[in-house]
Each structure stands twice: as structure tokens, then as C-alpha cells.
C-alpha positions, -999 to 999 in steps of 0.1 A, spaced: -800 -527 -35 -793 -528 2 -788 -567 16 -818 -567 37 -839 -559 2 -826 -590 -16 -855 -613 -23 -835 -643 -36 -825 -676 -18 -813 -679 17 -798 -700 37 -828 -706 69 -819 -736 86 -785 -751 99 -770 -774 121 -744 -798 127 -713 -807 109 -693 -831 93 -717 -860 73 -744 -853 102 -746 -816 91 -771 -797 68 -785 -765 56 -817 -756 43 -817 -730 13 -851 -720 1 -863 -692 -24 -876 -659 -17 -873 -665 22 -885 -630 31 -867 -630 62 -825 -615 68 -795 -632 65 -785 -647 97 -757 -626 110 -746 -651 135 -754 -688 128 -735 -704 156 -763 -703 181 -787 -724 156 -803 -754 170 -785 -783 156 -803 -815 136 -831 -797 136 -857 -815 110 -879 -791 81 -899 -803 56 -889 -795 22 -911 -775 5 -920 -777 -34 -923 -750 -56 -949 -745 -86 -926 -767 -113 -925 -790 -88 -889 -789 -82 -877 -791 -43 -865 -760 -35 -849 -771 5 -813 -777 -3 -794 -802 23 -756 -805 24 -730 -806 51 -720 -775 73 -695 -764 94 -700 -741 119 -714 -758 148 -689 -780 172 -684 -813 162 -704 -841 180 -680 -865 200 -665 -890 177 -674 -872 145 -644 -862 123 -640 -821 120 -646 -800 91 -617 -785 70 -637 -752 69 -618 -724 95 -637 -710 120 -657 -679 106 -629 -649 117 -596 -654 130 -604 -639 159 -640 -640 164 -639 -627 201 -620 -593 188 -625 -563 166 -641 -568 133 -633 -546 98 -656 -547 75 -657 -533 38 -670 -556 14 -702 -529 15 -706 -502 39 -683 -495 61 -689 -514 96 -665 -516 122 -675 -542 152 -666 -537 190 -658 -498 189 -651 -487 223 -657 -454 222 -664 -446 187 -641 -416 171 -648 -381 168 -622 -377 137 -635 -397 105 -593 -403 101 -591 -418 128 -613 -446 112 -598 -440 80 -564 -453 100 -576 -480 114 -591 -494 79 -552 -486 66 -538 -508 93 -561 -538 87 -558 -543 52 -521 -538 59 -514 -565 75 -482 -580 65 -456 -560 81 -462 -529 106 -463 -494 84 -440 -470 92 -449 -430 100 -444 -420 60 -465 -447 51 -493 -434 73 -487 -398 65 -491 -406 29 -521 -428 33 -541 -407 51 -535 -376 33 -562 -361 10 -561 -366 -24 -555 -335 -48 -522 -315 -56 -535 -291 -35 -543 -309 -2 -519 -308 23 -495 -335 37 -508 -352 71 -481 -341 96 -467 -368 118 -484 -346 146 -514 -357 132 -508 -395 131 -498 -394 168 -528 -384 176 -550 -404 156 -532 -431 165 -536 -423 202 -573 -413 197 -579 -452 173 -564 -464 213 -587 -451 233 -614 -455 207 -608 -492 201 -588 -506 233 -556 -506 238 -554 -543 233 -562 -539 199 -535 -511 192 -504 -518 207 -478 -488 211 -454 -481 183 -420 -496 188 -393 -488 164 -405 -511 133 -440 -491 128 -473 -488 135 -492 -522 136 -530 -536 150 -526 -570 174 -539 -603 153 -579 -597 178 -587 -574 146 -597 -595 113 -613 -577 85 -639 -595 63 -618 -596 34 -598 -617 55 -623 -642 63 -640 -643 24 -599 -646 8 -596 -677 33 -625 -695 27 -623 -688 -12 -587 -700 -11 -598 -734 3 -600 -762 -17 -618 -787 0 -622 -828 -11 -656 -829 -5 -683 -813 -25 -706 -799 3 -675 -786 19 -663 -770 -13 -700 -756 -19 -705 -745 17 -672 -724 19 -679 -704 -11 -717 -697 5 -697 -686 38 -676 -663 16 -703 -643 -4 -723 -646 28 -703 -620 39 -708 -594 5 -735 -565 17 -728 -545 -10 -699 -523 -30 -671 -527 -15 -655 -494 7 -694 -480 0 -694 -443 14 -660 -439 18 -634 -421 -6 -597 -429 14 -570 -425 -15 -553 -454 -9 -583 -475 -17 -584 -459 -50 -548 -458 -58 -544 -496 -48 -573 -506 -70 -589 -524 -39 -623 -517 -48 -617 -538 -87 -597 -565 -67 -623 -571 -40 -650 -573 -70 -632 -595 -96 -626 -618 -66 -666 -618 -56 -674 -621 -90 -649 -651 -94 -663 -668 -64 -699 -668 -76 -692 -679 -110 -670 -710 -93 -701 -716 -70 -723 -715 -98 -707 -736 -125 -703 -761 -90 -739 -761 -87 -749 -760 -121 -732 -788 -129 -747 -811 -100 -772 -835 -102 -786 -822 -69 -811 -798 -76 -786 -767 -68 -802 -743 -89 -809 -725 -61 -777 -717 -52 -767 -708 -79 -789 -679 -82 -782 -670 -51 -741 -667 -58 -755 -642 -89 -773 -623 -68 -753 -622 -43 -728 -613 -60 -737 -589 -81 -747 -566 -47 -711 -557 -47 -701 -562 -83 -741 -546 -105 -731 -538 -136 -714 -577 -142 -740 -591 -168 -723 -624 -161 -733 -623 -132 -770 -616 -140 -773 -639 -167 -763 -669 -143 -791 -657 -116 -815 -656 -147 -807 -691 -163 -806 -708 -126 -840 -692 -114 -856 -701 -147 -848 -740 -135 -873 -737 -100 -893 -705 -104 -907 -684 -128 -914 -654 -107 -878 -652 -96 -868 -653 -131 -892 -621 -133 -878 -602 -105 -845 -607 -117 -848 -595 -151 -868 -564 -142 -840 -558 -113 -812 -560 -140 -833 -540 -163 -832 -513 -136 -797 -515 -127 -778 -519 -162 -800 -492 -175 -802 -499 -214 -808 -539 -223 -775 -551 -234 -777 -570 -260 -769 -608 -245 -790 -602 -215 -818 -595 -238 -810 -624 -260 -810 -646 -230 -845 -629 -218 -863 -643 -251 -839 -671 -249 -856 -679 -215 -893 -668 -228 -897 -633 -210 -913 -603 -228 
């Protein structure tokens, strides 16, 4: 299911931050995930709506994306990238890359410049990239060093030459202007914040940023022989699951969000039945239709009923 299909909770309204800060999570807003939330009007009042068990389904708690008003204490939460006014990687779903130049002619060239951002840590020298961006299979052939030149001068022009600087003797290496995604979701899942709203809000920030399977339409080797693709997905998973237990466990009324870390979630991870049972048990608290949708959608996705989904389905008093 593509991210502009899912019907489940979003986050609508936001504003502030610190103690004076809010969000507004409602059910089955049929409307897209904000991309950029920074330009929301801040304090901004709604009315919180009720739903037919006459739960309240508007969710406030503290957020921090907006500047801080003068004399208000900042947020432990990072900024959103860490380096919001550069070049953005992203591959938890389809491959997007932000701020292209002069997008490539050569898919490798791409392919290179994914390498390079999740390969952060130390510059990679000439073998490394020959070996990455070969094809896989004993019979492909070796990317010549040839090659890498010129993908690497091609990912310059392509990109800016701010963003690539020039090989020196240690390797090829990107400047710190391009982030990737699964920078951004590692930090914010990483953080462990004192206060509740913080701690829930990070973890919304982070699966915020799932659109789908992670690397979707792309086959590079390296992603498969690094296993990026199952660490990216036990992470998301692992995020949700802390979300949801967090907002199971409140006596706030979170249900909400915690069908909305299952569903979420299980965009880039579908065939986790963990995942689906926690959407189904938190949308059977505020609304019964959601509880529907959700079981017909893992019906359609998992195929066959396995058997503790369908024991939770009767369990939860669905046909």
C-alpha cells in the first residue's frame, strides 16, 4: 500500500514547543502526511472531535519542531535532518533523492551516491566502489576504475560540486550537506528523552519518515549482501512496538497512536503480524470501522489467516 493510500491516524495540527507545544492526531484524516511541518501556524486552537464510542480521538502532547518562544526552555529533539538546507537520501521506501541538480543519465551513478551515504563513516576507497557497484552474478563483470571516475565526475555535476568533493588520497567521500533518512529515523529512535511527550513525539518523527519497503525498486548488491533491507525493518518494526507499548500503557487516550505506529510500520515491514495485531487491538479501543479496515487489509496482505491474527479477530468480535 503506497503512503498516500493509508487511511489510519495522522498527525493534522501542530505548533509550538516545549510545555506550550501540541499536536493534533485524529483517525482516518483523509488528507497526506505533512511533508514539511515547519511552516505550521503555531498555538493554533481545534476542537477535539469524538468518535462513535465516544472516546476523544484529537491527541495533544508537546512538539518540537517549531522555534522556541523567547524564554521557553528548548526541546531535546534534533532538528529534523542534519543538514536540512542540503541533499537528502532517502530509502526507507522508494528511492527519492532531494535537491538533484541535474538528474543523472546512468542509474549507477545514483546507485553511487546511495553507496556513499550510507557509508558514512570513513571515505571508501576505489576497490570499495568497484566492488559495490558491480553487478551481482559470477558472470557479470568487474566495474573498472574507469568507470567510477566517471560516475563519480557525472554524481558532481549531477548533484553540485559542494556536495561531492574531489577525491584526495584517503577515498571517495560526500560533504556532511547530504543526510539520508536513515540518518535522521536512527537519531531520533536512539534518543531517550525524560519526558513522555518528548519520548512519544520522537518515535512519531521517526516512522514519520517510513513510505514504504525499504530500497523499493532498487536491486544494488551491496544492499543485499549487507542485509540493509532486514536491519532497516527490524529497527521500524522495533520502533513501533516501543511507541505502541508507550501508548498502550498511558492513561491518556493514546490508542490512536498506537495504531498508527502498526500501520505505519507495517508499510515497510507487511508481513510482521505483530505488527498487525497491535493496529487491530488499539483501533478496536476508539473505532470499530478502523478495526474493519485493518483486518480486511491484513487479510489481503498476509494472504492465508494465520492462526493468532484470526484468534485475535474473534478475540476482538470480527467475523
Amino acid at each position: 500500500m503506497d503512503s498516500d493510500d493509508y487511511p489510519g491516524p495522522r498527525i493534522v495540527g501542530r505548533g509550538g514547543r516545549g510545555t506550550g507545544g501540541w499536536v493534533w492526531v485524529a483517525p482516518g484524516i483523509g488528507q497526506p502526511l505533512p511533508e514539511d511541518r515547519s511552516d505550521k501556524p503555531s498555538h493554533r486552537q481545534h476542537d477535539s472531535a469524538t468518535n462513535e464510542n465516544g472516546s476523544d480521538s484529537a491527541v495533544l502532547f508537546e512538539e518540537a519542531t517549531a522555534p522556541p518562544s523567547e524564554g521557553e526552555p528548548s526541546s531535546p529533539l534534533p532538528e529534523e535532518t542534519p543538514a536540512d538546507h542540503g541533499v537528502r537520501v532517502n530509502v526507507i521506501g522508494p528511492l527519492e533523492i532531494e535537491s538533484w541538480v541535474d538528474p543523472p543519465t546512468r542509474h549507477k551513478v545514483t546507485e553511487a551516491l546511495c553507496f556513499l551515504a550510507l557509508h558514512r563513516k570513513r571515505p571508501m576507497t576505489m576497490e570499495e566502489l568497484q566492488i559495490a557497484l558491480s553487478s551481482d552474478g559470477d558472470d557479470a563483470p568487474e566495474t573498472s576504475a574507469k568507470s567510477v571516475r566517471t560516475y563519480m565526475s557525472e554524481l558532481r555535476r549531477s548533484l553540485g560540486a559542494e556536495h561531492v568533493p574531489s577525491a584526495r588520497g584517503s577515498g571517495y567521500r560526500l560533504a556532511d550537506s547530504v543526510s539520508t533518512d536513515w540518518d535522521v529515523f536512527r537519531s531520533l529512535v536512539a534518543l531517550r528523552p525524560t519526558e513522555f511527550d518528548d519520548q512519544v513525539q520522537a518515535l512519531i518523527d521517526a516512522l514519520n519518515l517510513v513510505r514504504g519497503r525499504p530500497f523499493a525498486g532498487t536491486d544494488y548488491a551491496w544492499v543485499n549482501s549487507e542485509l540493509l533491507v532486514s536491519e532497516m525493518e527490524v529497527a521500524i518494526s522495533d520502533a513501533a512496538r516501543r511507541l505502541g507499548k508507550i501508548a498502550m500503557a498511558s492513561k491518556r487516550n493514546l490508542e490512536g497512536i498506537a495504531y498508527f505506529a502498526g500501520r505505519r510500520a507495517a508499510l515497510a515491514c507487511p508481513y510482521d503480524i505483530g505488527l498487525w495485531e497491535m493496529a487491530m487491538e488499539a483501533a478496536a479501543a476508539f473505532d470499530h470501522d478502523e478495526l474493519v479496515r485493518t483486518w480486511r487489509e491484513a487479510q489481503a496482505t498476509l494472504g492465508e489467516d494465520p492462526t493468532a491474527l484470526r484468534d485475535l479477530a474473534e478475540r476482538l468480535g470480527l467475523d
